[in-house]
N, C-alpha and C positions, 0 to 999 in steps of 0.2 A: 719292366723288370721281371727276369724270370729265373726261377733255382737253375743253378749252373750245377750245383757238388752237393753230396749227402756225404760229410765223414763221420764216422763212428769209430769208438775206440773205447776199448775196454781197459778198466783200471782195477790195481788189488793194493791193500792196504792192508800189512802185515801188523796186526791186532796182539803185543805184547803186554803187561797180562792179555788173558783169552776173555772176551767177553762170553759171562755167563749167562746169556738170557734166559728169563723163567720158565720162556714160551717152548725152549728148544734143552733137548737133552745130551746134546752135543755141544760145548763151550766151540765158540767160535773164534779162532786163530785168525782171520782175515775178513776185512768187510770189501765187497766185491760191488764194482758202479761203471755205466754206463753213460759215458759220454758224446753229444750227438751234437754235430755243428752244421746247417741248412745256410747254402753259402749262394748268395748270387749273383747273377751278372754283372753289378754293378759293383761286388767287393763285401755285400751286406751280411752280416753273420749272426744268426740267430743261434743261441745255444739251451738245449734239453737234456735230462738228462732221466735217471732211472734201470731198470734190468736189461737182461743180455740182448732183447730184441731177436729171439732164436728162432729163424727163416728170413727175416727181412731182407738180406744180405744175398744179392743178386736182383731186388727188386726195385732198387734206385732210379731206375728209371720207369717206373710210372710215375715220377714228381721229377724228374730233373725235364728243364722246359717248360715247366708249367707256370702259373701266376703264384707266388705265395699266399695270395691274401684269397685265393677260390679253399677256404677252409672247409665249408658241408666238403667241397667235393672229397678233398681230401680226407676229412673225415671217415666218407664210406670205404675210400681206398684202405686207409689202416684199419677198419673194424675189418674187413672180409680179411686181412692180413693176419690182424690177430686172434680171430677165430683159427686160420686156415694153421699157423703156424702158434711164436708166444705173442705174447704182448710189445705188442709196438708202438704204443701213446708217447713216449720219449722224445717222439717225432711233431707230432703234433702242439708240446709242450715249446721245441723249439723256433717251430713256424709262429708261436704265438709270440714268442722272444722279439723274435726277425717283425712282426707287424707293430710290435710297438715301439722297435727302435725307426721303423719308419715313417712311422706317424709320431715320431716324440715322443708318446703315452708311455706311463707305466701300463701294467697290464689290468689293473685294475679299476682304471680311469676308465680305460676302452667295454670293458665285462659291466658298468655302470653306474660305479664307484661308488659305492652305498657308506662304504667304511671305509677312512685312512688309518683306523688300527684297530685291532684286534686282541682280545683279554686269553690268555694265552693258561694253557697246562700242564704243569710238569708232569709229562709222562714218563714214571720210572720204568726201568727193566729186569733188575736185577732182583732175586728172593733176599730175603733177609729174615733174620732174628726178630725178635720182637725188641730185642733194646735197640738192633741196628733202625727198623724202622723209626724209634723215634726222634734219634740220631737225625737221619733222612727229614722228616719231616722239621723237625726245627731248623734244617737249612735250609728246605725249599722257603719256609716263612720269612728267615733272613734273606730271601735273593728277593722278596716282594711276590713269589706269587701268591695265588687266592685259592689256588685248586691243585691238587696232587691223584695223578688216575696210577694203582694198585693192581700189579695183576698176581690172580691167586689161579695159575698156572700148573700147580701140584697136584700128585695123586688124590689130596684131599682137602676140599678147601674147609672143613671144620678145624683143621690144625692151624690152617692161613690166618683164621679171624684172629689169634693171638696177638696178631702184628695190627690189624687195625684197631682192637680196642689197645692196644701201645700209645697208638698213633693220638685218638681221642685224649688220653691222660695226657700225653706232652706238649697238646697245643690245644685242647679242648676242638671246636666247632669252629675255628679260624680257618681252616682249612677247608674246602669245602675237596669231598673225598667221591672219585668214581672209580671203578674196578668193570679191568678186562678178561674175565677167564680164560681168552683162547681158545675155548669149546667149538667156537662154530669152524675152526680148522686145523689142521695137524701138519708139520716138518714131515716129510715123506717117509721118516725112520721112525715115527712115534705112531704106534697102532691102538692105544688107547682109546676107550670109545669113549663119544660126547655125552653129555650130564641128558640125563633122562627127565621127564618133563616135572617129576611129582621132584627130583633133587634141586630142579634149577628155581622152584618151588621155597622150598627148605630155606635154599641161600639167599634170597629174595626177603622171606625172612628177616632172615640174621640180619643181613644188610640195613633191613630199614631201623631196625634195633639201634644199627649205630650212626644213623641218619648219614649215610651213602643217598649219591644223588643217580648216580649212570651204573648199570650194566650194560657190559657190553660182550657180546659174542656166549651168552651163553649156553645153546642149544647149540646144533649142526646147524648149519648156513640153509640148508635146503627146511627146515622144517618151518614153517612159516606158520604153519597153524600154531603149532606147539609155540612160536614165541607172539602170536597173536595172544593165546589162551594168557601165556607168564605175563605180557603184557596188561591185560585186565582184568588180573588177579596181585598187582604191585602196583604201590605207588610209584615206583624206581620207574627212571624213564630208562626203556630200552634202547639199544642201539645193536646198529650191525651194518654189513657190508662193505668190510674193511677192503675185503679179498674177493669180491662180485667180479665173475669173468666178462660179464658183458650189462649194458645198461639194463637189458628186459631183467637182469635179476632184479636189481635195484627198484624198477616199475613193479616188479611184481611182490615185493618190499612194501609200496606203498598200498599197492591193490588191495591186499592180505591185510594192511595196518598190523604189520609184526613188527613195526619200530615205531620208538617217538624220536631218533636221530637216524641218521644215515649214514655213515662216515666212509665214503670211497675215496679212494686216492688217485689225485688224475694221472699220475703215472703209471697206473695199471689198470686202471676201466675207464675208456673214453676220453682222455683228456680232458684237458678244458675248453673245448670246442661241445664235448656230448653232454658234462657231466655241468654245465653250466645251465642245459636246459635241465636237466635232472633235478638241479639246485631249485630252479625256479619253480617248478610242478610240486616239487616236495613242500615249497617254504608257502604257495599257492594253498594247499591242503590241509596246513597246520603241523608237516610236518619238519622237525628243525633238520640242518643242513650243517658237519660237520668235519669237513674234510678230514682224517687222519691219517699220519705218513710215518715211516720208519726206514725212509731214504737216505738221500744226502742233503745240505742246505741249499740244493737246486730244487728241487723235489717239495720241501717244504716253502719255498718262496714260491712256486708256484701255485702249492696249495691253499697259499695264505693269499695271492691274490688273486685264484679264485674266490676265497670266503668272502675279502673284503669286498671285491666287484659287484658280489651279486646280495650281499647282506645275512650272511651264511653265520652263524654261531648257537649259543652264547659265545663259547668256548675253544680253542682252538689247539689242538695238542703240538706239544713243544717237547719232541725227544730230549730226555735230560737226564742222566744219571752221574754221580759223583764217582762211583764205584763200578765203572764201564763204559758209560756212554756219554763223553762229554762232547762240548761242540766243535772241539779240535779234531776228535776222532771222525764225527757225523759229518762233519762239511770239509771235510780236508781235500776235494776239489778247490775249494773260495779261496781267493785272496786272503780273506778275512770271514771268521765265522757269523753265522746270522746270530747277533746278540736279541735281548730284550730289558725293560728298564721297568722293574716292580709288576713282572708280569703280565706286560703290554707288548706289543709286537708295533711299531709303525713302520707302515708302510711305505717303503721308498718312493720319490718322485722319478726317479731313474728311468727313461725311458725300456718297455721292454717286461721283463721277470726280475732289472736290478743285479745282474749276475756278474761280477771279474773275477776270472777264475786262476788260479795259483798255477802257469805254467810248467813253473820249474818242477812242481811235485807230482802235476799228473804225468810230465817227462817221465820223473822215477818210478811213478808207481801205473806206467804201460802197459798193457802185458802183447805179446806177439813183438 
């Protein structure tokens, strides 16, 4: 059995209202996904998906002829790609598809199968009021989850906490509450500099005031000492590496001890072929292991069965906003969108990543 075809195809989904993300100062009109089918000789079709894959495109045949299931090799062939060029893990995501539809497996049976499901988080997006927030919050309680992650994304997050002690009075300590600043990166139009060590400090603070469990991203991504220091100076368990270009940041994450989670998304550093041994070195050392995504429900089905393969949590983020970001808009590649029931995620038996993808709509929403 050997890859015959690499097709990729780019999609756009015209976002009416504009989603407002907190993180971005530009309302977003369209959410823009990357589809990737690994086809072989014998008819077999592996599907990935994730960003544009900007240079890959011409270099299909270093994989076409080869065995799908020679994954390192492949592996090094996309890291030197996506160094050289963007991110091309989308690839990798697909060959993992193609091996477990060959082998039967879900993907997460094959990575070791520690977990068939997973306690999941509603990650919101959108800023809000302080009554909206607790609006927000007493629905995410009525959908059954347990955790609601906040991001205080603004000029100033002393005006933000208004919305989390909201949140406290309308559901007390039911909730268990994490917050993403966004600090450790910026929208390429947002020049705003990251939270300084003695502010990230400050908020650390507050946060524990209102018994917050996770920060995340609140320094620049490169400053490691500085989130080592905020590290062991809060209780709050740190996180980062949402947005790691390549695994050594991540290792160098661990080396530093500037996180107590990790949260990379195998759609953009390493796949699940690199970020699977990352999982295990992390969870090895005491450190937790946390995929998070802000894809499509390809994207997060892979993430999720990396977490579950390898024994990755507590917690697992579950893009969710009532006021933007619902699972029609997020997975509108699927058939059908990736639900959850009281805040649980189970894990398909589906040979593969679990994927049937809605023809007719990535037809319409082609782009070229």
């Amino acid at each position: 059995m050997l890859i015959a075809r690499i097709h990729v195809t780019h999609h756009h989904l015209p976002l009416d209202p504009p989603l407002r993300a907190s993180w971005d100062p530009r309302p977003r009109a369209g959410f823009d996904t990357t589809i990737v089918r690994v086809e072989t000789d014998d008819g077999l079709v592996g599907i990935g998906s994730g960003g544009a894959m900007p240079g890959f495109a011409g270099h299909e045949e270093l994989f076409i002829g080869r065995d799908p299931r020679d994954l390192e090799r492949h592996f090094q062939v996309l890291d030197t790609l996506s160094l050289h060029y963007g991110r091309c893990w989308p690839l990798d995501l697909a060959l993992w598809d193609l091996i477990g539809k060959l082998t039967g497996q879900p993907c997460w049976r094959l990575l070791g199968g520690a977990r068939s499901e997973l306690r999941l988080y509603a990650s919101a997006v959108v800023a809000r009021s302080p009554e909206a927030w607790c609006d927000l919050a007493e629905q995410i309680v009525a959908a059954g989850f347990e955790a609601l992650e906040v991001r205080l994304a603004g000029p100033d997050w002393r005006r933000e906490l208004a919305g989390l002690e909201a949140i406290r009075r309308a559901v007390g300590d039911v909730l268990t509450l994490l917050i993403d600043t966004g600090r450790g990166w910026r929208m390429p139009w947002d020049t705003r500099p990251p939270l300084e060590l003695k502010d990230a400090v400050a908020l650390a603070v507050a946060l524990e005031e209102l018994n917050v469990c996770q920060l995340s991203a609140p320094l620049h991504r490169g400053d490691l000492a500085g989130l080592a220091e905020l590290r062991a100076r809060t209780r709050l368990r740190i996180a980062g590496g949402g947005l790691a270009r390549e695994l050594h940041d991540l290792e160098a994450m661990m080396a530093h001890r500037a996180v107590d989670v990790l949260q990379p998304d195998a759609a953009l550093t390493g796949g699940i072929t690199g970020l699977a041994r990352v999982a295990r070195s992390a969870l090895a050392c005491g450190i937790a292991f946390a995929p998070h995504t802000w894809g499509n429900g390809i994207t997060l089905l892979a993430n999720a069965q990396l977490a579950a393969g390898v024994g990755a949590g507590p917690l697992l983020a579950y893009p969710y906003d009532p006021d933007g970001w619902t699972p029609d808009r997020r997975d509108f590649p699927l058939a059908e969108p990736i639900g959850q029931l009281d805040g649980i995620l189970q894990l398909p038996e589906t040979p593969g990543l679990g994927i049937e993808l809605d023809e007719e709509r990535l037809r319409a929403t082609r782009l070229g």
